[in-house]
C-alpha positions as CSV (number, residue, x, y, z in Angstrom):
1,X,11.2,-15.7,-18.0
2,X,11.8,-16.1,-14.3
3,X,8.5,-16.2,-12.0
4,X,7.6,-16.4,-8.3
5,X,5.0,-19.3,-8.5
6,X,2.3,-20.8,-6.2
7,X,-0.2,-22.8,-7.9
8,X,-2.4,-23.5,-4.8
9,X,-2.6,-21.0,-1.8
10,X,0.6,-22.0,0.7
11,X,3.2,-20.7,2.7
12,X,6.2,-18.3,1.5
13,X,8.5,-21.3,1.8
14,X,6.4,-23.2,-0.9
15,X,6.7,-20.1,-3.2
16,X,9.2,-21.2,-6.5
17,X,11.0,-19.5,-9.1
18,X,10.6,-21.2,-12.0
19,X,11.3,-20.4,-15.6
20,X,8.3,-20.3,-17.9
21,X,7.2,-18.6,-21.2
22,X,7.2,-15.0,-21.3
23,X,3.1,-13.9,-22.3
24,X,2.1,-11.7,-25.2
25,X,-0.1,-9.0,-24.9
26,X,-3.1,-9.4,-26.5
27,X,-5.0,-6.3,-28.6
28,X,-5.6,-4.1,-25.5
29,X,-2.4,-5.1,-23.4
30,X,1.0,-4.0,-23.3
31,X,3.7,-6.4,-22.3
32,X,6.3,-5.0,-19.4
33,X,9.7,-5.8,-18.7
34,X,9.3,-5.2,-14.7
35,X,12.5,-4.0,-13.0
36,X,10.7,-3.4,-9.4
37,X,8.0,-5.0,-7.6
38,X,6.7,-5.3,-4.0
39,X,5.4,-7.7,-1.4
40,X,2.9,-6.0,0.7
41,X,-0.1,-7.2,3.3
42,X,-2.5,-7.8,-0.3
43,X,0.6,-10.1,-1.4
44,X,0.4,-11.9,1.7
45,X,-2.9,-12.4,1.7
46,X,-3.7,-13.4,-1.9
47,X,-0.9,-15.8,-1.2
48,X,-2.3,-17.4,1.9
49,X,-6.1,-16.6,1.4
50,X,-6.5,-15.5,4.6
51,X,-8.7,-14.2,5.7
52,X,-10.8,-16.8,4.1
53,X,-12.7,-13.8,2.5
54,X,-10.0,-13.7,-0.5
55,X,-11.2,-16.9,-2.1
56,X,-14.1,-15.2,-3.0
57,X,-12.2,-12.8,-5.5
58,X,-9.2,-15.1,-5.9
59,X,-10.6,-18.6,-6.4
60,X,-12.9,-20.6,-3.8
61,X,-10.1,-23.8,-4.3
62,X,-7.0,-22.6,-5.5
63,X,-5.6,-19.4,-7.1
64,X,-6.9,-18.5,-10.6
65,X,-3.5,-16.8,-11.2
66,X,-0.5,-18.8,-10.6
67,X,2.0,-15.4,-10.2
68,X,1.6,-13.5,-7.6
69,X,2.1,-9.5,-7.0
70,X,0.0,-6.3,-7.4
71,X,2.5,-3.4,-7.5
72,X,5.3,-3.0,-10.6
73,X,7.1,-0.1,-12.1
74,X,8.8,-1.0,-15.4
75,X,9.2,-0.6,-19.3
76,X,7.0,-1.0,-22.3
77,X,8.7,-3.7,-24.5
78,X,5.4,-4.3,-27.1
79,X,2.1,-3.3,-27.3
80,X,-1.1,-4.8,-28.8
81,X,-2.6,-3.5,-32.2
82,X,-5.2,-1.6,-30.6
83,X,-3.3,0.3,-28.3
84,X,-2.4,3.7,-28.9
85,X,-1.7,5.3,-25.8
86,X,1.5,4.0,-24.5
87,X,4.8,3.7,-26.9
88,X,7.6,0.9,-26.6
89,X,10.4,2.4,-23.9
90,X,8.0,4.0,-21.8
91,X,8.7,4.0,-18.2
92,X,5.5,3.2,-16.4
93,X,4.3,1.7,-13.3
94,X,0.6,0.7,-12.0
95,X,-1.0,-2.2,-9.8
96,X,-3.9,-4.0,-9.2
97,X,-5.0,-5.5,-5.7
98,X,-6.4,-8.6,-7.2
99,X,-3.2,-9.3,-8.8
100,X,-1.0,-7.9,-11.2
101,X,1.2,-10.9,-11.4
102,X,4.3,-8.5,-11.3
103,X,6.1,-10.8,-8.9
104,X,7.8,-12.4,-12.7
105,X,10.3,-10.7,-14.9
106,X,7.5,-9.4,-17.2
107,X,3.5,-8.9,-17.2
108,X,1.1,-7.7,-18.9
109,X,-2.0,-5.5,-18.5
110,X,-4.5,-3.4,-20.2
111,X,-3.0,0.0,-21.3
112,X,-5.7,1.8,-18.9
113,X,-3.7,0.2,-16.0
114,X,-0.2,1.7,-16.5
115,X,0.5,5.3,-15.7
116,X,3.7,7.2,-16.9
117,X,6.7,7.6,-13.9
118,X,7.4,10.9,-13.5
119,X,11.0,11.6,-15.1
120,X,12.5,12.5,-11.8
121,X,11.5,9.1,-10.3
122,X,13.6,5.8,-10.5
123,X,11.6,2.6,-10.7
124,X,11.8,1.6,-7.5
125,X,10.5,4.8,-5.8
126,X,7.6,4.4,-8.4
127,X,6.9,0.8,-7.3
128,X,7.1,2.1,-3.4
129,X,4.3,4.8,-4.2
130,X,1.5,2.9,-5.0
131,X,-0.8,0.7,-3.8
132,X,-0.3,2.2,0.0
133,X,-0.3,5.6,-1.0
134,X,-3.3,4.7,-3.4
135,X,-5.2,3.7,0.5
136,X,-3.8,6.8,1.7
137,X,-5.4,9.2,-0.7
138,X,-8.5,7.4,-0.2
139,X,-8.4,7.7,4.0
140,X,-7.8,11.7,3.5
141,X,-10.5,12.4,0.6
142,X,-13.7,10.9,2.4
143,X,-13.1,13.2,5.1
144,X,-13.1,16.9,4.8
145,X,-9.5,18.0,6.6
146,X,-9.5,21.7,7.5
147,X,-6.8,23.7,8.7
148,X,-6.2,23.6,12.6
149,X,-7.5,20.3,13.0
150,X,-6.1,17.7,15.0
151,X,-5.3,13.9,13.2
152,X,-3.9,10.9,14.9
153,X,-2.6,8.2,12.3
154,X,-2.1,5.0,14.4
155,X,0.5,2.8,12.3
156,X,2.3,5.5,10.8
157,X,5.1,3.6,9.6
158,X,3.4,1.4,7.1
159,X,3.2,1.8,3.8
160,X,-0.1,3.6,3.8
161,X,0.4,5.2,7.1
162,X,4.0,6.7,6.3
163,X,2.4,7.7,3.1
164,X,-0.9,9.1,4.8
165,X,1.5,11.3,6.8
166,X,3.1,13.0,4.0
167,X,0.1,14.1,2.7
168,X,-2.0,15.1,5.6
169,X,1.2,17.3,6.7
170,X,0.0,19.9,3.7
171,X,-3.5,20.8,5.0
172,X,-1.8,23.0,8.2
173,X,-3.2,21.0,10.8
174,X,-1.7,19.0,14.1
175,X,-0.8,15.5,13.7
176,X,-0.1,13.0,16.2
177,X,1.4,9.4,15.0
178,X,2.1,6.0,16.8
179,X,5.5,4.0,16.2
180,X,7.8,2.0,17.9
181,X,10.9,3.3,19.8
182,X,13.1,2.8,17.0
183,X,10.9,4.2,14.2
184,X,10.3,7.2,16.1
185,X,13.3,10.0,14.2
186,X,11.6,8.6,10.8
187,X,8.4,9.5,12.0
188,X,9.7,13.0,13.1
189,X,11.3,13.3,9.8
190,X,7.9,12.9,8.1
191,X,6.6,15.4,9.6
192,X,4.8,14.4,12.9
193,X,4.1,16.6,15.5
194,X,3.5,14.3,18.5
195,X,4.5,10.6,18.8
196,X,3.5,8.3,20.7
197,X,5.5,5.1,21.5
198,X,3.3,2.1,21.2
199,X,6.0,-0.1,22.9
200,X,5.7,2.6,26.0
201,X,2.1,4.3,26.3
202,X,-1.6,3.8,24.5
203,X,-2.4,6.4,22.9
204,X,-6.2,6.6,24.1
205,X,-5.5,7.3,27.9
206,X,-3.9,10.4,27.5
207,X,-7.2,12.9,27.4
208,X,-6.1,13.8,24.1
209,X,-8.8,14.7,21.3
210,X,-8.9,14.7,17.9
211,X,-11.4,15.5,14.9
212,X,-9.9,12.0,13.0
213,X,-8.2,8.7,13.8
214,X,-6.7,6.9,10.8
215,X,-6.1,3.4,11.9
216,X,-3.8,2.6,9.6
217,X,-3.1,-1.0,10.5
218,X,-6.2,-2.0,12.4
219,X,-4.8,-2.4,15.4
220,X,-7.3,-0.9,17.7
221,X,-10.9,-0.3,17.7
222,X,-14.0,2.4,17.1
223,X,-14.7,1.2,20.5
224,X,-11.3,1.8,22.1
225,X,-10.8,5.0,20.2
226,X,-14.2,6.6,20.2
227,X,-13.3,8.2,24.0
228,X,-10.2,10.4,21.9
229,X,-13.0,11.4,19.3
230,X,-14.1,15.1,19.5
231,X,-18.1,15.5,19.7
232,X,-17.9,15.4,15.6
233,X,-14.7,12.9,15.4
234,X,-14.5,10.3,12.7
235,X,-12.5,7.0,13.3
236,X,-11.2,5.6,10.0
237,X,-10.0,2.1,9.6
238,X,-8.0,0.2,6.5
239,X,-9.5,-3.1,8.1
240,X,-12.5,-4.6,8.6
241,X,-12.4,-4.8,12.2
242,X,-13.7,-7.7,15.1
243,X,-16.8,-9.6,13.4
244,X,-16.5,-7.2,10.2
245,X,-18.1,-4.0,12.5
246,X,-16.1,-1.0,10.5
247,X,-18.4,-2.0,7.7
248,X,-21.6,-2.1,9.4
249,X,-21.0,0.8,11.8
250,X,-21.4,3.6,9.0
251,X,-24.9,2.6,8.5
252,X,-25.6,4.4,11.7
253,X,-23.5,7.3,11.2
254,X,-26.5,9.2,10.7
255,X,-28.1,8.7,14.6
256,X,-24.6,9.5,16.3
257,X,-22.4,12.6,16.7
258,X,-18.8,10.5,16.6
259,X,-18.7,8.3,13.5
260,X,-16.7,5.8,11.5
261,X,-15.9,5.4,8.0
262,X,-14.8,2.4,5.6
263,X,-12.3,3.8,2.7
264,X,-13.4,1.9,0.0
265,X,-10.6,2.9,-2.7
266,X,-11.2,5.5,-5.1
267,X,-10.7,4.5,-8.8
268,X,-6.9,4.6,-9.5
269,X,-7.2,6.8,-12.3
270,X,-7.8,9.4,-9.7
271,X,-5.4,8.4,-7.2
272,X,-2.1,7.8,-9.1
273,X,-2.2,11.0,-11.0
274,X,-2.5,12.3,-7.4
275,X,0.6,10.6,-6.2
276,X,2.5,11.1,-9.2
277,X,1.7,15.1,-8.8
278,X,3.1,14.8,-5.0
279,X,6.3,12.8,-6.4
280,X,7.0,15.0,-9.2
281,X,6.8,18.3,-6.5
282,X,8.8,16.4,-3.8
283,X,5.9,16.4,-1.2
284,X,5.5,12.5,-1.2
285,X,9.2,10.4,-0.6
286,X,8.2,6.8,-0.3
287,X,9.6,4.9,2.6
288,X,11.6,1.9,1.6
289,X,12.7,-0.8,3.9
290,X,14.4,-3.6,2.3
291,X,15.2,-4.9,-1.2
292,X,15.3,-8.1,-2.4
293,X,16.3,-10.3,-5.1
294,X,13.5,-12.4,-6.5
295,X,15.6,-15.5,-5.6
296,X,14.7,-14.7,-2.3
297,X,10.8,-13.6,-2.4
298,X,10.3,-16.2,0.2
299,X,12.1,-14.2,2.5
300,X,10.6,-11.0,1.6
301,X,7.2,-12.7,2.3
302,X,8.2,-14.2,5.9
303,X,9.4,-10.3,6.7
304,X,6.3,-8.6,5.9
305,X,4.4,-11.1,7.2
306,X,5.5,-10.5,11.0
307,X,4.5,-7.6,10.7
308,X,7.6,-5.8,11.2
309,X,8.1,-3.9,7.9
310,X,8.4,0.1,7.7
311,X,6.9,1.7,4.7
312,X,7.9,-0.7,1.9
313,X,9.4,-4.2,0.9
314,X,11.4,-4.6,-2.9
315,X,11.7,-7.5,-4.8
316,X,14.4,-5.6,-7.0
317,X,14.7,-7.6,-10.9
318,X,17.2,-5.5,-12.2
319,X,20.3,-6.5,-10.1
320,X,20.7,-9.0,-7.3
321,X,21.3,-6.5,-4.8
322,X,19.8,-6.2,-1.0
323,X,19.5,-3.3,1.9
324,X,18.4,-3.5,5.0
325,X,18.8,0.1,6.4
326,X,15.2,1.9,6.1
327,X,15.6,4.6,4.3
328,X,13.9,7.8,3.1
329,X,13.5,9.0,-0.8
């Protein structure tokens, strides 16, 4: 089979496709022909190991897994003897943030990490709707949303932010988003009610409360943001933050009225039934940006690394085929 490989952390021009032997699922696995993968900010970083932090989970010297990739959608092709939950043919899709090494014309997993695509879903809107949208379920459900409350999502064009917006627009409440001057129709389209322009205005200088800020991206700060906090406002932050302080900060949520919260993920068996329920009822459209060939994966990887990507990037394995025009499933 065909695989993106990197057997020491590197660059995305040392990344190589190479042909090697296709694995066989053991007892517990099922073996998948993958027809859609990603290359998302985890990609990146398990393929750089930076921050440094990752060679703590990846391997302290080089990568303990030579393919990279942590979102697929695909089909069954065998399963192992023990496995009785999952037939040959099914359409499935799952990830894993460590690494699901989908970024290779097959993989395989244990059955309890593949979930069934709904049937009105092609595989690469299945591949778009995880692992940002599995961070986006987590931002919403450590907070308690009520109608009539305000929300800012800062970065709501990523993949978890664009996602975060879809859901969020369900609980009746007023939502504010930050985007660039270009991205700012999608973002209407999603369902904002006030944008702000990032390339034009900072969004904490305009006297503006709001009960929660989701910084999506990291980009700013509880410090910078806590001035747009109402008296009870929560900041929430999908990055660490300057010297690791979004993880330390919540230990002292308890002497202050404004507060901040880490999302550590809920356990994807919560999560993707979630966002297969908002797939299957048309409430969640993942936003796709570009498709790639896996031929060019490097190029994928330069793209998403500056930072520049909306929603999701494709690395497409069912037909050598690429867009560039964002659009909206």
């Amino acid at each position: 089979m065909k695989a993106s490989i990197r057997r020491n952390y590197c660059s995305p021009s040392q990344l190589k496709i190479e042909e090697i032997e296709k694995p066989n699922p053991k007892d517990d696995e099922v073996l998948i022909r993958v027809y859609t993968t990603t290359v998302n900010r985890t990609d990146c970083a398990n393929l750089t190991a930076k921050p440094f932090i990752m060679r703590c989970v990846l391997g302290l010297f080089k990568p303990r897994k030579i393919i990279v990739g942590t979102d697929f959608a695909g089909e069954v092709i065998s399963i192992g003897k023990n496995v009785n939950s999952v037939n040959i043919g099914d359409r499935v899709f799952g990830f894993n943030d460590t690494g699901s090494e989908s970024q290779a014309e097959y993989l395989t997993t244990v059955a309890e990490n593949i979930f069934a695509i709904p049937k009105n879903i092609e595989y690469k809107q299945a591949a778009a709707s995880l692992e940002g949208a599995h961070y986006a379920y987590s931002f919403i459900h450590k907070v308690n949303i009520k109608s009539g409350q305000r929300i800012l999502i800062n970065g709501a064009t990523g993949a978890i932010g664009s996602a975060l917006l879809q859901f969020v627009r369900q609980y009746d409440v007023k939502i504010a988003a930050t985007c660039n001057t270009k991205n700012i129709e999608l973002i209407q389209t999603l369902g904002a009610d006030k944008i702000f322009d990032y390339t034009k205005e900072d969004f904490t200088d305009k006297g503006e409360k709001y009960d929660f800020v989701f910084d999506t991206v990291g980009k700013s700060t509880f410090g910078k943001c806590k001035s747009i906090l109402n008296k009870k406002g929560v900041y929430i932050s999908s990055e660490l933050g300057p010297y690791s302080q979004n993880l330390f900060f919540p230990l002292f949520n308890s002497i202050t009225s404004k507060k901040v919260i880490f999302p550590i993920p809920y356990n994807k068996r919560e999560t993707i039934p979630y966002i297969s329920s908002q797939l299957e009822k048309g409430i969640f459209k993942p936003v796709i940006d570009r498709e790639y060939h896996l031929k060019d994966i490097s190029k994928a990887y330069e793209y998403v690394i500056k930072g520049e990507k909306i929603g999701n990037v494709l690395i497409n394995l069912n037909k050598n085929e690429s867009t560039t025009k964002p659009e909206l499933y």
